[in-house]
Backbone as CSV, one residue per row, in Angstrom:
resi,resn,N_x,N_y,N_z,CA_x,CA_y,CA_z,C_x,C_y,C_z
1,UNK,24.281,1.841,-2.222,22.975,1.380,-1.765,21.890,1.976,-2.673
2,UNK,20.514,1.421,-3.121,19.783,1.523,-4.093,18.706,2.165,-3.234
3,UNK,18.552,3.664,-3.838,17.539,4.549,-2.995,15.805,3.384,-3.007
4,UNK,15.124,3.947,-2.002,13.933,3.349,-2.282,13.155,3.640,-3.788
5,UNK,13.069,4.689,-4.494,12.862,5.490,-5.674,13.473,4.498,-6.701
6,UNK,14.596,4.307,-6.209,15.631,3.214,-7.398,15.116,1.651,-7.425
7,UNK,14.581,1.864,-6.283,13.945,-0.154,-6.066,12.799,-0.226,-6.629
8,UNK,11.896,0.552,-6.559,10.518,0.825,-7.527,10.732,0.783,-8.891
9,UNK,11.433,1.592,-9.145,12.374,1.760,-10.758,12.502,0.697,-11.128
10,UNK,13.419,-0.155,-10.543,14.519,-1.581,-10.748,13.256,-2.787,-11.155
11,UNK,11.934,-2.693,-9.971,10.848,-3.293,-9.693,10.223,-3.321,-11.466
12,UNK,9.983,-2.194,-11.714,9.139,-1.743,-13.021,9.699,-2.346,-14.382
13,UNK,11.116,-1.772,-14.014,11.903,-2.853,-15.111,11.769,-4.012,-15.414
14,UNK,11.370,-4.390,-14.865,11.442,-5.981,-15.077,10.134,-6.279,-14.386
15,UNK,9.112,-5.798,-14.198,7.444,-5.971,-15.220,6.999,-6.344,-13.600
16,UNK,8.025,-6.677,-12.589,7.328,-6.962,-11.336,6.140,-5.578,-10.847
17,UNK,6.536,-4.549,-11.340,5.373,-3.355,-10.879,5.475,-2.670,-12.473
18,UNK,3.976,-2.004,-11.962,3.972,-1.228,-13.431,3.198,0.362,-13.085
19,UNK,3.678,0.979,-14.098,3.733,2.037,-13.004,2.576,3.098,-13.492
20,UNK,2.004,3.666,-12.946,0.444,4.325,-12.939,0.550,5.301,-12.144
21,UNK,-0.160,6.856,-12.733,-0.273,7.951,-11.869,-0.711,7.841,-10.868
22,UNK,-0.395,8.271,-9.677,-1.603,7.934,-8.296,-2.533,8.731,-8.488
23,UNK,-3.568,7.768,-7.819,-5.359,8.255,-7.980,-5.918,8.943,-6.485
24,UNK,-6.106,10.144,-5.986,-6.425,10.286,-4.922,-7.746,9.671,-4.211
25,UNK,-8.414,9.509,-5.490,-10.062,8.441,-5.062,-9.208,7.507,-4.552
26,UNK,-8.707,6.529,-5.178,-8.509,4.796,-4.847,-7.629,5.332,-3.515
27,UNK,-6.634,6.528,-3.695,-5.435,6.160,-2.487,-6.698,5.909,-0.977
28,UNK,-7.671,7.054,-1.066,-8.606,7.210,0.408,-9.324,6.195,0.110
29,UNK,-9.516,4.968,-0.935,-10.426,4.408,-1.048,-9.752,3.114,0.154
30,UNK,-8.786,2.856,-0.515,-7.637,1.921,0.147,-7.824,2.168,1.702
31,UNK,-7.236,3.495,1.630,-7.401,3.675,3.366,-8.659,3.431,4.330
32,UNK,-9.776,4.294,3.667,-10.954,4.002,4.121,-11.494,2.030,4.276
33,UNK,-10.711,1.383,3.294,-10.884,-0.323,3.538,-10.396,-0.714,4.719
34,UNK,-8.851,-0.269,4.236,-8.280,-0.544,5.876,-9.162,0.218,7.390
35,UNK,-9.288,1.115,7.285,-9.908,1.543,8.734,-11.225,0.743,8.916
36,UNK,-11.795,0.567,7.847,-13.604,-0.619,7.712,-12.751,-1.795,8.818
37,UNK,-12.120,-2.583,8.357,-11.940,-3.525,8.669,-10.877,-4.167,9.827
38,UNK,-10.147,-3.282,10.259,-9.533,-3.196,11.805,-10.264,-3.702,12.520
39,UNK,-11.530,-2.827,12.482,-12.300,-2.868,14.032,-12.900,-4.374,13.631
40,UNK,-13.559,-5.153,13.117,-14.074,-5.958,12.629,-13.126,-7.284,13.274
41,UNK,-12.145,-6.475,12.770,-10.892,-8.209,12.996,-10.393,-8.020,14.261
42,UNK,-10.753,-7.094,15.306,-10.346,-7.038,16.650,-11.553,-7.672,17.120
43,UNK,-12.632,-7.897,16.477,-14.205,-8.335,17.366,-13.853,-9.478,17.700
44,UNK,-13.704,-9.697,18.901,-14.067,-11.375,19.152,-15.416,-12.339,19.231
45,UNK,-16.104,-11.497,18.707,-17.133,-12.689,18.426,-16.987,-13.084,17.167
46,UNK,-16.322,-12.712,16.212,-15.925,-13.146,15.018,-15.215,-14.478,15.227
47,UNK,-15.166,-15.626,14.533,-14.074,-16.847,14.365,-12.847,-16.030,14.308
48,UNK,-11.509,-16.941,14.407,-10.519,-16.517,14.343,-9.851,-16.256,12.580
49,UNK,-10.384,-17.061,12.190,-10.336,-17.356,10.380,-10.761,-16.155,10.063
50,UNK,-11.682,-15.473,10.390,-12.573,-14.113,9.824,-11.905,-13.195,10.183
51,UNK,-11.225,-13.189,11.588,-10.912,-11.724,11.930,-9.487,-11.736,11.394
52,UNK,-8.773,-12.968,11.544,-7.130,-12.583,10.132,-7.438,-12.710,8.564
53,UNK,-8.573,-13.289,8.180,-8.794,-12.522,6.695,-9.299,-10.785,7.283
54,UNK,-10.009,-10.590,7.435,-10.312,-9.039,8.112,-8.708,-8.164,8.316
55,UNK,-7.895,-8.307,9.076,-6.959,-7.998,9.344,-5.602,-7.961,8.018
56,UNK,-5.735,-9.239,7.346,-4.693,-9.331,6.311,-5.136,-8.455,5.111
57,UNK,-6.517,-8.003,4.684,-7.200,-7.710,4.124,-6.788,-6.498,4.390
58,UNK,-7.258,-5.494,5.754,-6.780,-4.598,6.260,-5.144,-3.729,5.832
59,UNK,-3.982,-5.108,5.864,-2.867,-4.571,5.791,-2.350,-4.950,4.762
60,UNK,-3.117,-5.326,3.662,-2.859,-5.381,2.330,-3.582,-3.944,1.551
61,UNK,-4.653,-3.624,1.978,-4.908,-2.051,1.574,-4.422,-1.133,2.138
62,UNK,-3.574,-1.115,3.147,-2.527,0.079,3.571,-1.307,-0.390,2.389
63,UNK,-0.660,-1.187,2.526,0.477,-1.729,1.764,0.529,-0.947,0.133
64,UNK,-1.251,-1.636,-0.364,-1.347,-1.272,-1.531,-1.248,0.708,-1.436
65,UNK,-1.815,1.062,-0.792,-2.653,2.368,-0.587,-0.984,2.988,-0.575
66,UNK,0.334,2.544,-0.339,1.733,2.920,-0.018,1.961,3.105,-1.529
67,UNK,1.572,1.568,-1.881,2.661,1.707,-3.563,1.697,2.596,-4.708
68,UNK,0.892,2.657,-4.123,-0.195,3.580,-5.318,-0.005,5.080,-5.060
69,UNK,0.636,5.534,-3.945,1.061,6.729,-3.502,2.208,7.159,-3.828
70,UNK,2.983,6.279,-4.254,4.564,5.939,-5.385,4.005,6.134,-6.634
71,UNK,3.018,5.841,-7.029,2.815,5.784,-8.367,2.991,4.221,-9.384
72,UNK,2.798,3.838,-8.134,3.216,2.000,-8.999,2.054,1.112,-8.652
73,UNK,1.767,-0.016,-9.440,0.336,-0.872,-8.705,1.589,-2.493,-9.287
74,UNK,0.853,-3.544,-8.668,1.298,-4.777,-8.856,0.014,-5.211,-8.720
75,UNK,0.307,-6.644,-9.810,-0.752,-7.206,-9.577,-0.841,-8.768,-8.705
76,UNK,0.834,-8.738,-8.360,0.972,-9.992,-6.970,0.451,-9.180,-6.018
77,UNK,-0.189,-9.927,-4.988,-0.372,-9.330,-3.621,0.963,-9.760,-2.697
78,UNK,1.598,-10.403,-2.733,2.855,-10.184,-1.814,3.583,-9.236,-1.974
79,UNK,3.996,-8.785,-3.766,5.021,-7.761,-3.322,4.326,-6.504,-3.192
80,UNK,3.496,-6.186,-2.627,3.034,-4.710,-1.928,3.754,-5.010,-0.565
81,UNK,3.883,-5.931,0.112,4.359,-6.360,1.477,5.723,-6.271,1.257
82,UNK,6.163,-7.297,0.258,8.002,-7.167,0.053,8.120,-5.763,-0.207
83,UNK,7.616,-4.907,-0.581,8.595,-3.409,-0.892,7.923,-2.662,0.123
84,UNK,7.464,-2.837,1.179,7.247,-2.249,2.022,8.120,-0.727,2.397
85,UNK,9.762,-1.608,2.994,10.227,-0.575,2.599,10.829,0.507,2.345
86,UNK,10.741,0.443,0.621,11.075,1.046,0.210,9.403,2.204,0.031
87,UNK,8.470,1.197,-0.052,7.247,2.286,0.178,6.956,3.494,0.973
88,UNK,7.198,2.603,1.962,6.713,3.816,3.718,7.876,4.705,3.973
89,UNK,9.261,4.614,3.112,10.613,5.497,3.072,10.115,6.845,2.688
90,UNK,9.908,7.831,3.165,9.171,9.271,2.219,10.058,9.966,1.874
91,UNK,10.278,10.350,0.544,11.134,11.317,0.240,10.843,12.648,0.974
92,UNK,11.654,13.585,1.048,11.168,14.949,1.977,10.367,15.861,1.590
93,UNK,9.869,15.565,0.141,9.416,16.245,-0.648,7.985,16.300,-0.646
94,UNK,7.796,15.059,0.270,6.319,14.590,0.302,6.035,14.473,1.720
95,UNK,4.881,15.229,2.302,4.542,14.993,3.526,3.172,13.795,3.914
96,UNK,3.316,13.450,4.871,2.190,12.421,5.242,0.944,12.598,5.673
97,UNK,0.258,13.771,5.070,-0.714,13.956,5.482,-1.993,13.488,5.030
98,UNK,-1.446,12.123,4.013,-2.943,11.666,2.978,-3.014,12.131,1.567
99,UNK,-2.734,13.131,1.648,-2.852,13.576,0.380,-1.569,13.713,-0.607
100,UNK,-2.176,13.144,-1.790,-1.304,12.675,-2.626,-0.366,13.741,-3.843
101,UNK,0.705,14.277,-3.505,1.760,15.430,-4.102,1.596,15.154,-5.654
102,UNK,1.492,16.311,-6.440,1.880,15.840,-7.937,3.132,15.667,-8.135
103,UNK,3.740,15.298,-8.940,4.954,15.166,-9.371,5.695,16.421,-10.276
């Protein structure tokens, strides 16, 4: 079975991701998008069109905010979703507290 570490790898190889130091600005920048826009896409006075762009928007900057914390960016927006994951898998080495481990 192909560790999550190995699917990122495999990913890079073949140009689907490319791979970049993580940035601790962009990682909280990401996050801070996603938390903006939760509350927004739960409002119901919003149309329904607004609050799932709001929402997809939302869980495409967690997604991203995952693979940039790997050290990888893409420039499809689906596969931040397809490697999900192998994203949100944490090695033990790394704890979840936001902040981003050097290597």
């Amino acid at each position: 079975m192909t560790s999550p570490q190995e699917t990122l790898q495999n990913l890079a190889k073949i140009g689907k991701l490319k791979a970049e130091p993580p940035d601790q600005a962009e990682f909280d920048g990401l996050l801070r998008s996603a938390r903006n826009r939760l509350p927004d896409a739960q409002n119901p006075g919003l149309n329904p069109e607004s609050r799932f762009s709001l929402a997809y928007d939302a869980a495409h900057s967690l997604a991203l905010a995952a693979l940039r914390w790997h050290g990888y960016r893409s420039e499809n927006r689906y596969i931040v979703f397809q490697i999900l994951g192998s994203t949100v898998s944490l090695p033990k080495d790394k704890k979840s507290n936001g902040t981003i481990k050097s290597r």
